[in-house]
Each structure stands twice: as structure tokens, then as C-alpha cells.
N, C-alpha and C positions, 0 to 999 in steps of 0.2 A: 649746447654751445649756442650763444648769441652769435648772429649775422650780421653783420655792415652791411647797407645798400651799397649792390657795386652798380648801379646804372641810375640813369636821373630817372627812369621809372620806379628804381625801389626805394629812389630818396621819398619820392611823391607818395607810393603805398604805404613807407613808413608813417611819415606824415598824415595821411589821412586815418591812418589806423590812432595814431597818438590823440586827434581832434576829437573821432567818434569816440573817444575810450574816457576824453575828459567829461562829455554830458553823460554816460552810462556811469560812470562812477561818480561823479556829483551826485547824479540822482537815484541810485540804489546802493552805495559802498562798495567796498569790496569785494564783499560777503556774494551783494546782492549782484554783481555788476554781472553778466553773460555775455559769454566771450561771442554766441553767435551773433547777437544784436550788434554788438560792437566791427566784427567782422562785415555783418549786413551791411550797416552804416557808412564802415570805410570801402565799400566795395573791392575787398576782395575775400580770403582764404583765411580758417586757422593754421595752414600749413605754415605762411607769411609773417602771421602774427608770432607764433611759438616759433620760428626761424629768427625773428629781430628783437623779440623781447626775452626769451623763453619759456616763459608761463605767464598767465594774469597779473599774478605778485609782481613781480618783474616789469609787464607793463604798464602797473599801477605804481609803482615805484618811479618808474621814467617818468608819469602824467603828473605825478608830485613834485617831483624834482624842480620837474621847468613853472609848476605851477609858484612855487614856491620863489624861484629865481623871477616869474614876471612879479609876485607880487614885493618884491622884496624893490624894485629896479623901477617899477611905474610909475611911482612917485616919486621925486627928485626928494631927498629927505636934505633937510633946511634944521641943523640942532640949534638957529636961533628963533627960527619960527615952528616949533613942534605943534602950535595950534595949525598951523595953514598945512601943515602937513597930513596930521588926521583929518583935515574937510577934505583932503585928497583924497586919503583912503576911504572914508565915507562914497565919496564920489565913484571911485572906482567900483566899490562893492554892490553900487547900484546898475555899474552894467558889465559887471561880472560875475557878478553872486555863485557863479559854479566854484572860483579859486577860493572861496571862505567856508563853501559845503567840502573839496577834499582838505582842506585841514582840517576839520572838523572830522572826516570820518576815518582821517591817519589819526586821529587823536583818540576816537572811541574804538578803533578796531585794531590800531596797531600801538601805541604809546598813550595809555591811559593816566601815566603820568611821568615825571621828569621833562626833560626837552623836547620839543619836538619835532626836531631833525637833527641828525647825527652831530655835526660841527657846528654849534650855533654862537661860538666865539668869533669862528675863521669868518664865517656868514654875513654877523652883524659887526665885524670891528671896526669897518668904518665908519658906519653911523656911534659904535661907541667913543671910539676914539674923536665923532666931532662933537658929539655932547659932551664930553667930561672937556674937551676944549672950552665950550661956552659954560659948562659951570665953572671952569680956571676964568673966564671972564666977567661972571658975575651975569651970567646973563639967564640962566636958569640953575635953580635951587639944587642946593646939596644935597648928595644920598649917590647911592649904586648906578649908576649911567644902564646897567642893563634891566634893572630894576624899574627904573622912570623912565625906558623904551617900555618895556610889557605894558605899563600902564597904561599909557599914549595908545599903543596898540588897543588896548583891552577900550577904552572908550571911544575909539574909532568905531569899534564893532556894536557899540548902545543898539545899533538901528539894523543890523546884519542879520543874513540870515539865519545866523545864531542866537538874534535875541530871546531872549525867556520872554520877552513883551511882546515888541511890532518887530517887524521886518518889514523896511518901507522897501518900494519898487519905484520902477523908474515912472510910470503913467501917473503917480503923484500929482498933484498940482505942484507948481515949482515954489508957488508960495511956504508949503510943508516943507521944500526941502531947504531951500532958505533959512526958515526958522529954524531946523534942525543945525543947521549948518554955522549958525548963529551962537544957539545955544554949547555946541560944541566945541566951537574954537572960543566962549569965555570961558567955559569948564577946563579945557586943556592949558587956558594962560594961567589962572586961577591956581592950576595942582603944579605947573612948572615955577611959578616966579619964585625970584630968589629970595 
């Protein structure tokens, strides 16, 4: 049985427990994450931990959730500007790099293929419903709205730390990330125009 914090101290141990739980599983997965480090981290108990999450699964499932909900809400999504949109995500992933490692290892450990979160109609309908708006406008190119989001998405990531290539970081010279930044939002006007 899952616990609600009933005191603002168990809101704050929840919490801290959630934080330390997203750089242990960024950086080890699932698999690898250990629940003492994580415990260590948040300063307190596995007793607290398996009381508020129920097992690791469980609170690897919460760290996704919300990870998932910041990266989805961070960027104001713009379906007339889908280029300015991925410099965003670009942007973001250089100083968050942990939200693009747990999708990645919800994707290699838990959904190696199909969707990769349960409801990702209910999730994305608003950004589908305002793209298929601007292609009823003529303002980006025909095809499947959720199809020509993946994409957007998928070369936002060119430079993440998912690349098969580079993974830039943030100490870059900002000159690099400019170009990148560049070359990006013409490659996303370029696959969107109508």
C-alpha cells in the first residue's frame, strides 16, 4: 500500500526522495538504480521510500511521470513556429540532460517498442490538435500531426544525450550552440513547410 504524506515534513521527504531518485536513475537505469544511494541522497529511510512509492518500480514510475509532464510543459509549444520550438527543446536538454537519459531508459528497460507512455493521444492532443490547426492553415505541410510531432521531437534530440554522434553540454562555447541552434531551426522549417 502507497502512503500520502500526511505532514509538510512527509511532503518535503517525499520530495527529496523523488529528486535523489531522478540523478540515480538517469544515471544507472532502472536495473542499475539502488534504492540505498537514493535513500542516502534524500536523507532519509527505505522504510519512507517503499511506504510512498511502494518498490523502486513504482518510484521510478513517479520520476517518469513528472519527468515526462516537465518535458512535455517547458517549452511553450508554438504549431506555427515548430522550428523555435525544438531550439527550445535543444535548449532545455543542455541543462537537463537527466529528462532525455529516463526516457531513454523507460524505452530500453521498460517499452522497447510501440509508445512510450501509456496515453500519448490524451498527453499530446493539444499540441496535435494546434498542428493539424496550422496545417488546416497552410502554415505547415500535410501528413499525420502526430507523425510530424515525432519528427520535430526526433531532431531536437540531433545533439542529446542520446546522440549516436555528439552530445553537446552546456560549457560549450556558445558560438557551437548558436550554430547548432541555427542549423536546426532551418532543418525543422525545411521538413515542416507546406
Amino acid at each position: 500500500m502507497v502512503l500520502a504524506p500526511s505532514t509538510s515534513r512527509g511532503v518535503a521527504t517525499r520530495r527529496r526522495i523523488l529528486d535523489a531518485a531522478v540523478g540515480e536513475f538517469a544515471e544507472h537505469g532502472i536495473a542499475g538504480a539502488r534504492v540505498e544511494r537514493i535513500v542516502q541522497r534524500a536523507r532519509t529511510n527505505k522504510a519512507q521510500l517503499y511506504g510512498y512509492f511502494g518498490s523502486k518500480d513504482g518510484l521510478f514510475d513517479e520520476v517518469f511521470a513528472e519527468s515526462v509532464q516537465q518535458l512535455t510543459e517547458v517549452v511553450p509549444f508554438d504549431a506555427g513556429d515548430l522550428a523555435g520550438w525544438a531550439v527550445g527543446l535543444y535548449d532545455d536538454y543542455l541543462v537537463r540532460p537527466e529528462m532525455v537519459r529516463l526516457a531513454t531508459w523507460a524505452r530500453l528497460e521498460r517499452r522497447p517498442a510501440g509508445h512510450l507512455v501509456d496515453d500519448p493521444d490524451h498527453q499530446d492532443a493539444p499540441k496535435l490538435a494546434a498542428l493539424a490547426a496550422a496545417q488546416g492553415a497552410g502554415l505547415v505541410r500535410a501528413g499525420e500531426p502526430a507523425a510530424l510531432l515525432s519528427m520535430v521531437i526526433a531532431m531536437s534530440l540531433a545533439w542529446s544525450p542520446v546522440s549516436p554522434m555528439y552530445a553537446a553540454y552546456p560549457e560549450e562555447p556558445e558560438s557551437e550552440h548558436a550554430r547548432r541552434r541555427e542549423l536546426l531551426r532551418d532543418c525543422v522549417r525545411a521538413a515542416v513547410a507546406p
